[in-house]
C-alpha positions in Angstrom: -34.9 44.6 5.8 -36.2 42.3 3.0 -34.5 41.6 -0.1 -36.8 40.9 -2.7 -35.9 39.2 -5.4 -33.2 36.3 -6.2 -30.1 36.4 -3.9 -26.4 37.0 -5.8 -24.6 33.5 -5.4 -21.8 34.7 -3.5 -23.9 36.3 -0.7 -24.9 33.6 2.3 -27.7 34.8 4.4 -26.7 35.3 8.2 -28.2 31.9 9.6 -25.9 30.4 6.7 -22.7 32.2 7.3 -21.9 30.1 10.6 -22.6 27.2 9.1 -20.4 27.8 6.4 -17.9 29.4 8.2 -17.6 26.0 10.3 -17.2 23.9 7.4 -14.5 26.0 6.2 -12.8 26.1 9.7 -12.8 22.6 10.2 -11.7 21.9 6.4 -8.7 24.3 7.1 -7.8 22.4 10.4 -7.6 19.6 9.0 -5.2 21.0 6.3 -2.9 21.9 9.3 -3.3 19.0 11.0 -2.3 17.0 7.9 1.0 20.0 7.4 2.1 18.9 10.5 1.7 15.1 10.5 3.8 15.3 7.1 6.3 17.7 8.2 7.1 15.3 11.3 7.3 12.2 8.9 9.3 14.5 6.5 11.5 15.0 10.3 11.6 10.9 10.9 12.7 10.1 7.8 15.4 12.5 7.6 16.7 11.3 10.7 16.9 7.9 9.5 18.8 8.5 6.3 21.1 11.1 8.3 22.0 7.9 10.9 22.5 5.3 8.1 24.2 7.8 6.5 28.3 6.7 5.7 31.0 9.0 4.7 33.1 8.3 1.3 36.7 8.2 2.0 39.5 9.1 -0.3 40.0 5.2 -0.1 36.5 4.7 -1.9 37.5 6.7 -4.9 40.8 5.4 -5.5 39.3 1.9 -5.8 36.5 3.2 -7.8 38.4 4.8 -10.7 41.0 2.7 -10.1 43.5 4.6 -8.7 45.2 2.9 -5.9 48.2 2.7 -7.3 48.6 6.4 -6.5 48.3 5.9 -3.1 51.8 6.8 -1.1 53.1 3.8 0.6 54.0 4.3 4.3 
């Protein structure tokens, strides 16, 4: 069939389509490619902070608010 007359924007001819359709497809691929890289940094660096991380002791705040002198001696 031959359509006759100016084509409407948003329809692609068939020999278009894949073409199209491949550009999309490899612009979406590399979306997911990227979502993963940055989820495994995202992984890395929460590891990291998790190893250098260093638990506050009761000791700590006494010292910070200046509190030591409530400290029972033993």
């Amino acid at each position: 069939v031959k359509f006759k007359g100016k084509m409407p924007e948003r329809i692609l001819k068939a020999d278009t389509f894949i073409d199209k359709f491949r550009e999309e497809d490899s612009k979406l691929s590399k979306f997911f490619k990227d979502l993963i890289s940055v989820r495994f940094k995202v992984k890395d660096e929460t590891k990291k902070l998790l190893d250098l991380h260093k638990p506050l002791t009761v000791d700590y705040f006494l010292r910070k608010f200046n509190l030591e002198w409530t400290r029972v001696i033993q």
